[in-house]
KEPA-408503 format. One record per atom (N, C-alpha, C): y, z negated, x; atom name; residue number from 1; residue in one letter. Coordinates in nm, 4 decimals, padded with zeros to 6 digits, m for minus. Atoms other than C-alpha are relative to their C-alpha. Layout:
<atoms>
+----------+----------+----------+----+-----+---+
:    north :       up :     east :  a :   k : r :
+----------+----------+----------+----+-----+---+
:        Y :        Z :        X : CA : NUM : A :
...
+----------+----------+----------+----+-----+---+
</atoms>
This chain:
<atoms>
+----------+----------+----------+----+-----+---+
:    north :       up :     east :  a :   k : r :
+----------+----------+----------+----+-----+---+
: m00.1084 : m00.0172 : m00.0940 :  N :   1 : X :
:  18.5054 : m07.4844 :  17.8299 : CA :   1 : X :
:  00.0822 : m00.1282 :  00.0024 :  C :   1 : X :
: m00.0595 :  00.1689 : m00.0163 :  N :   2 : X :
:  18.7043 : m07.8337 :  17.9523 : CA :   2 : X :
:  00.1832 :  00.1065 : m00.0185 :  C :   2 : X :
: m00.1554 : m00.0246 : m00.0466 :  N :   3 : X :
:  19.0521 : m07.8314 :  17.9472 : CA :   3 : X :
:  00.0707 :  00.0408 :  00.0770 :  C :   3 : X :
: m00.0325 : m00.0669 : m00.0956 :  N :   4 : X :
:  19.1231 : m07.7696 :  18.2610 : CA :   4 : X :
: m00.0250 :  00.1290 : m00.0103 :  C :   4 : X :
:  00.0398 : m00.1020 :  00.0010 :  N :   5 : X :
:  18.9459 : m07.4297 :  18.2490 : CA :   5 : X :
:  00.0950 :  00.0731 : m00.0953 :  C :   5 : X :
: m00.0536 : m00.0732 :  00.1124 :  N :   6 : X :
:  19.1092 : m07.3451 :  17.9378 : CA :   6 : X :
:  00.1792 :  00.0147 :  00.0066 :  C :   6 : X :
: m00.1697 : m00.0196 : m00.0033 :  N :   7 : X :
:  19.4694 : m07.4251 :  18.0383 : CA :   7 : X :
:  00.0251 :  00.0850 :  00.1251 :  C :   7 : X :
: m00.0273 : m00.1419 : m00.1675 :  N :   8 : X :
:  19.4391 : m07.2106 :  18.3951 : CA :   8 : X :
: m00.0177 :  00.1343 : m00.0732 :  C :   8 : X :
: m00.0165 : m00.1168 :  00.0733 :  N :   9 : X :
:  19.3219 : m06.9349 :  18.1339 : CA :   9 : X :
:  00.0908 :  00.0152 : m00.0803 :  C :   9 : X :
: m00.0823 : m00.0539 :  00.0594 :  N :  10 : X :
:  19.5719 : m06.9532 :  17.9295 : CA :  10 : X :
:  00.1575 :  00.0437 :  00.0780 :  C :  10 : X :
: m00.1548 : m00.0103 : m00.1069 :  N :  11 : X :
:  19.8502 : m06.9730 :  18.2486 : CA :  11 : X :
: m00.0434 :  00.1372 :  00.0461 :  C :  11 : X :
:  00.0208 : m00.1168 :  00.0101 :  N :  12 : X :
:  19.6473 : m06.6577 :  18.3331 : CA :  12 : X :
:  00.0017 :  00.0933 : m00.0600 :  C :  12 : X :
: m00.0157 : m00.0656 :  00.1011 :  N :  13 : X :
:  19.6985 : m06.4876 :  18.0222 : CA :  13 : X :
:  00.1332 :  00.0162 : m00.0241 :  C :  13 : X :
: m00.1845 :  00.0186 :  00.0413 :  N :  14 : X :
:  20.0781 : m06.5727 :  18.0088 : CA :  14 : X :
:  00.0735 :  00.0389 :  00.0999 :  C :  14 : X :
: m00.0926 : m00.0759 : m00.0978 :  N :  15 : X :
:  20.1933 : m06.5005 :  18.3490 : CA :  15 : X :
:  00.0521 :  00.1020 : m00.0047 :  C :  15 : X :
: m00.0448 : m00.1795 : m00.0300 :  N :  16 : X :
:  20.2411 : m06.1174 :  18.3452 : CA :  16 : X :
:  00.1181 : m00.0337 : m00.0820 :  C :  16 : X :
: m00.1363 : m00.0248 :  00.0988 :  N :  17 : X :
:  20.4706 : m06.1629 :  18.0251 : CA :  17 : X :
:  00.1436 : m00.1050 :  00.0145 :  C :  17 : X :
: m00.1010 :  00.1022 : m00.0961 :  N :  18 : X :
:  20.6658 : m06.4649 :  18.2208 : CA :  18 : X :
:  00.0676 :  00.0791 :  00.0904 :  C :  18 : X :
: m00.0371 : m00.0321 : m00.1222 :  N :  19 : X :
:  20.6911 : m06.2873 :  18.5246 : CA :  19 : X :
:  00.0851 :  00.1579 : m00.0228 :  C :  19 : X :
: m00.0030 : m00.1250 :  00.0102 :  N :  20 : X :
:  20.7793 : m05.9576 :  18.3624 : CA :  20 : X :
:  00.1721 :  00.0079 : m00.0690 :  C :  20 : X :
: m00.1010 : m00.0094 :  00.0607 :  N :  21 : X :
:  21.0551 : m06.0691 :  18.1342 : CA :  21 : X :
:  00.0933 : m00.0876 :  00.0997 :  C :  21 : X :
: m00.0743 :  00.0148 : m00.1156 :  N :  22 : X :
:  21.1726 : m06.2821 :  18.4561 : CA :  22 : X :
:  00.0849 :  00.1235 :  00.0514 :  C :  22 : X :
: m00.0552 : m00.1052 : m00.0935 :  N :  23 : X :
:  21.2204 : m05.9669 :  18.6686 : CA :  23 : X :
:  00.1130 :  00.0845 : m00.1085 :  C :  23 : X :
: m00.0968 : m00.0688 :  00.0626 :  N :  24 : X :
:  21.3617 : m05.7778 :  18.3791 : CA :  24 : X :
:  00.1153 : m00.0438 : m00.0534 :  C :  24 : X :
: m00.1212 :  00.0957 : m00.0178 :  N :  25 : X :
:  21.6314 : m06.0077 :  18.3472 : CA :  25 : X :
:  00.0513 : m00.0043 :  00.0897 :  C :  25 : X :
: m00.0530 :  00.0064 : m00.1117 :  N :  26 : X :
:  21.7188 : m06.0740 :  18.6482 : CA :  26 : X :
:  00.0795 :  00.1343 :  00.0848 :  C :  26 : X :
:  00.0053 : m00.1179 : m00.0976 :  N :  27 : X :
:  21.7156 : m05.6931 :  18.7792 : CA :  27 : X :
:  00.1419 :  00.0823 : m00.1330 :  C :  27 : X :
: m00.0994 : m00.0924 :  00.1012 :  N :  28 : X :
:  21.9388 : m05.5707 :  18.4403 : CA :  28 : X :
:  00.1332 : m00.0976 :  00.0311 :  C :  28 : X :
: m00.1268 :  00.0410 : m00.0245 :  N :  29 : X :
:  22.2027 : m05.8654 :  18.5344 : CA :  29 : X :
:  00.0236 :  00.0172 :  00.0818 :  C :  29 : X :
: m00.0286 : m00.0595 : m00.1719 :  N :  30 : X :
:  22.1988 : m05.7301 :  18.9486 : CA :  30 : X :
:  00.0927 :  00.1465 : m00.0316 :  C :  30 : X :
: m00.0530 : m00.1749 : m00.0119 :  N :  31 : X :
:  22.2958 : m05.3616 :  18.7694 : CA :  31 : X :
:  00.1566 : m00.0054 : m00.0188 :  C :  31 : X :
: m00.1601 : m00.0094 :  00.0325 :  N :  32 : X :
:  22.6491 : m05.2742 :  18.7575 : CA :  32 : X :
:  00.0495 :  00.0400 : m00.1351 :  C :  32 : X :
: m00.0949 : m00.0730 :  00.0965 :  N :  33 : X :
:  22.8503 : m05.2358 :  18.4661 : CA :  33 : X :
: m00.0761 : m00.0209 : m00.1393 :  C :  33 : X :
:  00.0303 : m00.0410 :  00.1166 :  N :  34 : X :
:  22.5746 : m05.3780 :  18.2393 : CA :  34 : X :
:  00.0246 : m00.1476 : m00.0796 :  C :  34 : X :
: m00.0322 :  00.1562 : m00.0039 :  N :  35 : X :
:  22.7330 : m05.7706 :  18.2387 : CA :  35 : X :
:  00.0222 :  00.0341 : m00.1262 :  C :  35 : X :
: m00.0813 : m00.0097 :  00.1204 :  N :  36 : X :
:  22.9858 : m05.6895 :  17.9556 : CA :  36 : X :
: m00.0490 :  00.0749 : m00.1290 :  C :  36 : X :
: m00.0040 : m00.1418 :  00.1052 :  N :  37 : X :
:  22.7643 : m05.4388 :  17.7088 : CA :  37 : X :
: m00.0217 : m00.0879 : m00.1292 :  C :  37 : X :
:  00.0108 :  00.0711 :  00.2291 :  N :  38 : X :
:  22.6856 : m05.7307 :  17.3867 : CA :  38 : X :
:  00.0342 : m00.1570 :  00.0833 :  C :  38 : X :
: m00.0991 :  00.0930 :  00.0071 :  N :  39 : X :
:  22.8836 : m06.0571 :  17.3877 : CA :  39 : X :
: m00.1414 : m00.1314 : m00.0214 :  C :  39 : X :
:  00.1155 :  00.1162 : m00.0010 :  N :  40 : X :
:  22.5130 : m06.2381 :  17.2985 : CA :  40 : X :
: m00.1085 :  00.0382 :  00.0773 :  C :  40 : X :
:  00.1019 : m00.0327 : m00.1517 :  N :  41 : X :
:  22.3074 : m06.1004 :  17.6010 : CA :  41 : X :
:  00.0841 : m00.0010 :  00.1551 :  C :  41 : X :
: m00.1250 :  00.0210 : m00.1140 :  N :  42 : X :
:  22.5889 : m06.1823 :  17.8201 : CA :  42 : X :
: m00.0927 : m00.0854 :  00.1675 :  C :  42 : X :
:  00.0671 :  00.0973 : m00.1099 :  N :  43 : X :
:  22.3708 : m06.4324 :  18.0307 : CA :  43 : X :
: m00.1389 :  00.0517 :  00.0365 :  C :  43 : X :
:  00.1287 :  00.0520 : m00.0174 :  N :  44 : X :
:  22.0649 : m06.3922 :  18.1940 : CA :  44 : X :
: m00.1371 : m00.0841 : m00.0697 :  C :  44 : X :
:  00.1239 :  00.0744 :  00.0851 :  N :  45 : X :
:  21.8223 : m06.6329 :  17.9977 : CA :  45 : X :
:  00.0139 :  00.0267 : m00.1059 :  C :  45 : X :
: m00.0117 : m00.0912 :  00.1379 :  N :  46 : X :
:  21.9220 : m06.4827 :  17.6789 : CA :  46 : X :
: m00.0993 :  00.0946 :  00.0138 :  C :  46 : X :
:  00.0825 : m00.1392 : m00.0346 :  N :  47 : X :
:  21.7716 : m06.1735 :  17.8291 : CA :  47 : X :
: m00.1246 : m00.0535 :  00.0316 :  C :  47 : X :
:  00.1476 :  00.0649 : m00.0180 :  N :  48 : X :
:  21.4965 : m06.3711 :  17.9786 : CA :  48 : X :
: m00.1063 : m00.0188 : m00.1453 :  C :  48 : X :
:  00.0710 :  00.0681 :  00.1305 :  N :  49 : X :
:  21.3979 : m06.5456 :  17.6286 : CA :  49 : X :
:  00.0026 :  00.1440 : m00.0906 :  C :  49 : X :
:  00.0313 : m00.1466 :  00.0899 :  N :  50 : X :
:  21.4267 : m06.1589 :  17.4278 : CA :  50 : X :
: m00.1197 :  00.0798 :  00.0780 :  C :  50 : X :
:  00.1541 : m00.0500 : m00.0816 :  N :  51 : X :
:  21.1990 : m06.0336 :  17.7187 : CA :  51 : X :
: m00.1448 : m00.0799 : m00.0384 :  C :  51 : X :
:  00.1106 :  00.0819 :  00.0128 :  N :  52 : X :
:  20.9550 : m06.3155 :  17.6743 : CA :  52 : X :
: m00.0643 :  00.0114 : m00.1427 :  C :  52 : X :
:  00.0550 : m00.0421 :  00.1768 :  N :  53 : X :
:  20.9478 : m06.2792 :  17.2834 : CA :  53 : X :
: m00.0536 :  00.1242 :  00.0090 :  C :  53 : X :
:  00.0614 : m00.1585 : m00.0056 :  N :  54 : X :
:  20.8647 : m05.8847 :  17.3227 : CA :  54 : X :
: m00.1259 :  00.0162 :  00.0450 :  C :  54 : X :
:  00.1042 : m00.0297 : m00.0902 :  N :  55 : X :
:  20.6208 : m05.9227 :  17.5675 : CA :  55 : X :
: m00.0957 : m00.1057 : m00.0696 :  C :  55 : X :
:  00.1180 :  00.0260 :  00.1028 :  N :  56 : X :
:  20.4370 : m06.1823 :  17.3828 : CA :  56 : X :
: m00.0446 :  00.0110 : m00.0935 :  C :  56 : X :
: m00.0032 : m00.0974 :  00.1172 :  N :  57 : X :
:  20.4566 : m05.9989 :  17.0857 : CA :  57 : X :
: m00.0931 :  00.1226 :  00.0569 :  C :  57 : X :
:  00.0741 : m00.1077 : m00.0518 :  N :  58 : X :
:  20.2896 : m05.7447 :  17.2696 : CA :  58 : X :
: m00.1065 : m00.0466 :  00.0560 :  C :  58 : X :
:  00.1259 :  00.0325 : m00.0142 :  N :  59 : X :
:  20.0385 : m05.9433 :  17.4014 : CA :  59 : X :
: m00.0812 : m00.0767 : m00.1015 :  C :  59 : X :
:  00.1080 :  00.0043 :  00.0888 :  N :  60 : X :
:  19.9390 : m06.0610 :  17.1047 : CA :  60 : X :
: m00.0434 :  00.0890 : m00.0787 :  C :  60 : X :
:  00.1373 : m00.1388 :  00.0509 :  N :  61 : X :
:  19.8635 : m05.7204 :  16.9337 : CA :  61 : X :
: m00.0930 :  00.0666 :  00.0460 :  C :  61 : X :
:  00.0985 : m00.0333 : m00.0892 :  N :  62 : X :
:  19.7149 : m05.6517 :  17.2591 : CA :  62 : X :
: m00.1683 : m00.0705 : m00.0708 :  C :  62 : X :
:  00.1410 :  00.1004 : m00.0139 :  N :  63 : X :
:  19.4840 : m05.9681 :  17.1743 : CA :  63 : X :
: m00.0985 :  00.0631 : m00.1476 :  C :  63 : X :
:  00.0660 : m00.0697 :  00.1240 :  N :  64 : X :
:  19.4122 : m05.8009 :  16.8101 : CA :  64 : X :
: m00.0546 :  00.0783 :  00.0260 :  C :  64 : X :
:  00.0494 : m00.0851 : m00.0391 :  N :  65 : X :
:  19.3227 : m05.4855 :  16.9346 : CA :  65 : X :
: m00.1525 : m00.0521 :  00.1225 :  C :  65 : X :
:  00.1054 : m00.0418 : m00.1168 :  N :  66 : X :
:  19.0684 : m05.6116 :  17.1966 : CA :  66 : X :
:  00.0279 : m00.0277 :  00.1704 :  C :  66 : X :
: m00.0125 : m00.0509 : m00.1349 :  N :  67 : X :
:  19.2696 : m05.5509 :  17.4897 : CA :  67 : X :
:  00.0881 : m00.0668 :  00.0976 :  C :  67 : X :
: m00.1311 :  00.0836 : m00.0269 :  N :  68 : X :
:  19.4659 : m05.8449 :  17.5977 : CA :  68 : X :
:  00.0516 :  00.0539 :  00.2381 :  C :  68 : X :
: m00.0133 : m00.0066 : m00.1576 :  N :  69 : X :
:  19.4071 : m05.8314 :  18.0024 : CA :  69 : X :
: m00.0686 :  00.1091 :  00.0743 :  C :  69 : X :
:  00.0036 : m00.0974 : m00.0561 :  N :  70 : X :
:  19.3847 : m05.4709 :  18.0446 : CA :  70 : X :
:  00.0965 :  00.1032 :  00.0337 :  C :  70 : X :
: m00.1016 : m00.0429 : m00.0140 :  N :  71 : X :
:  19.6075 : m05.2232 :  18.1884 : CA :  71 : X :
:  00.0900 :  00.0729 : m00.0884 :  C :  71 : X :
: m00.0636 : m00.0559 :  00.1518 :  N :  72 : X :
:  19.7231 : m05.0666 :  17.8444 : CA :  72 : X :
:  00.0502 : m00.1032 : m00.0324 :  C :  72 : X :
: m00.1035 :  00.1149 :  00.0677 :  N :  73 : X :
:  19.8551 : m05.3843 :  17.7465 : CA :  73 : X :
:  00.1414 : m00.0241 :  00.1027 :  C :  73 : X :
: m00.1042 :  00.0375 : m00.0545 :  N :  74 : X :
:  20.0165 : m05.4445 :  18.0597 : CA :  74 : X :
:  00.1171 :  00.1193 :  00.0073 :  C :  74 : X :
: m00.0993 : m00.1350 :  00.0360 :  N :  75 : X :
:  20.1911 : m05.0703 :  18.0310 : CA :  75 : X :
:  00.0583 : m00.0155 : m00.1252 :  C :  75 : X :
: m00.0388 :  00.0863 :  00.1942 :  N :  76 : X :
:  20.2722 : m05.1897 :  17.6426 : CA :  76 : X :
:  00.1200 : m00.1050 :  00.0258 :  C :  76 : X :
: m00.0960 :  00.1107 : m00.0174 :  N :  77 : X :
:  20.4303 : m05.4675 :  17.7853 : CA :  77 : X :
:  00.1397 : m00.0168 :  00.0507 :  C :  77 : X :
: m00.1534 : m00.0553 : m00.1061 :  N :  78 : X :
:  20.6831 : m05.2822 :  18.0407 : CA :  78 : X :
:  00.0751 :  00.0969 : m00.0861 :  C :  78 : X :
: m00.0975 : m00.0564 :  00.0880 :  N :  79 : X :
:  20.7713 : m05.0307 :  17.8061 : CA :  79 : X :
:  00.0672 : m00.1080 : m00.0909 :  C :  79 : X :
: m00.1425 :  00.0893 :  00.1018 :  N :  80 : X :
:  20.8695 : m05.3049 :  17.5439 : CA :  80 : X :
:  00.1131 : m00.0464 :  00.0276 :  C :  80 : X :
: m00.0798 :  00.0441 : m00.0305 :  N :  81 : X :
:  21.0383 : m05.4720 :  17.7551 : CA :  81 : X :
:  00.1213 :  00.0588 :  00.0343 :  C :  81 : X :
: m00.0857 : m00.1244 : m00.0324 :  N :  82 : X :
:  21.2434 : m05.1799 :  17.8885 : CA :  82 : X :
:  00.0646 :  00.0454 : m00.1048 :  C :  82 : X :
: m00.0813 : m00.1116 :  00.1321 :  N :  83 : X :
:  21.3349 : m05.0255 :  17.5202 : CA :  83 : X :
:  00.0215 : m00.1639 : m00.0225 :  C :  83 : X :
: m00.0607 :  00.1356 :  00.0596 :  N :  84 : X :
:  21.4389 : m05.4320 :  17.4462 : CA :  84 : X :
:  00.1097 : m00.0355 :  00.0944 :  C :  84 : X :
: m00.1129 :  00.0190 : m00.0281 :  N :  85 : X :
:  21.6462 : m05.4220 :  17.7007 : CA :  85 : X :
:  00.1213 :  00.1330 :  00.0482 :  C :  85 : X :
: m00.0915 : m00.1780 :  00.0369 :  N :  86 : X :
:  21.8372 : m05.0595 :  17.6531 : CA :  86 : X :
:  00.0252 : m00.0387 : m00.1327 :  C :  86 : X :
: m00.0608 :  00.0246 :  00.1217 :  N :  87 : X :
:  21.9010 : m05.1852 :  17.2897 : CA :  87 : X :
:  00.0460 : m00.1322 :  00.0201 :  C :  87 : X :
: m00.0306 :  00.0682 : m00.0101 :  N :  88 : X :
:  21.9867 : m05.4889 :  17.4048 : CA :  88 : X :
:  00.1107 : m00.0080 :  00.0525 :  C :  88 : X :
: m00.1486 : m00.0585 : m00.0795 :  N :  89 : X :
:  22.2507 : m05.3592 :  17.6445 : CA :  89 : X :
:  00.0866 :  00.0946 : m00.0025 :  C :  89 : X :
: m00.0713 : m00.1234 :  00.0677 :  N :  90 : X :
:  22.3906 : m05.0717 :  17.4579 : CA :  90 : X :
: m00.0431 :  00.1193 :  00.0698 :  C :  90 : X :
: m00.0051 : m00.0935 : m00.0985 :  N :  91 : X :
:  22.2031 : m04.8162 :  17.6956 : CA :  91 : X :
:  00.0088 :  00.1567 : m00.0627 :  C :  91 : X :
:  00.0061 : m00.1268 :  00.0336 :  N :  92 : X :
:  22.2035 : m04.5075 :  17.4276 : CA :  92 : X :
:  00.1841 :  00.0116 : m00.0424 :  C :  92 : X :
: m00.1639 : m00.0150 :  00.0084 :  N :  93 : X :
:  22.6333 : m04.5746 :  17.4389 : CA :  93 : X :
:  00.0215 :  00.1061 :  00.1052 :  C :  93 : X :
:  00.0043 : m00.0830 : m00.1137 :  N :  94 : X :
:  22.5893 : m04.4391 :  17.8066 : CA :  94 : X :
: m00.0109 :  00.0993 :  00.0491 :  C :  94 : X :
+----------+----------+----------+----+-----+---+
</atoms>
């Protein structure tokens, strides 16, 4: 495999958990009322960079298991991200 090949697979392997902890960032700082809930997730890319850790954390036990770029990982990946950012934003205060 050349380099090239191998770095488009690995941008293919990484997107989902880019694009995932993008949106979930972005879409939890659009919600109302959830700016102010922890004093160190205050910003956006905070949230971004805790999404991104989770989700590649999750895709690499995916990669242990077998199952990196199948839809169980990518369901693995939305829940994490989701319960990382409900403890991240105080959502069991609510």
């Amino acid at each position: 495999m050349t380099a090239y090949l191998l770095t488009i697979h690995l941008l293919n392997l990484l997107a989902p958990a880019v694009l995932l902890a993008g949106a979930m960032a972005l879409i939890a700082h659009r919600l109302p009322g959830w700016r102010g809930a922890r004093p160190w997730v205050s910003t956006w890319k905070v949230r971004f960079l805790w999404g991104l850790l989770v989700n590649l954390l999750v895709l690499a036990v995916s990669m242990l298991f077998g199952s990196p770029g199948k839809i169980q990982a990518y369901a693995a990946m939305l829940l994490a991200s989701a319960l990382a950012h409900f403890f991240m934003l105080g959502g069991w205060r609510r």
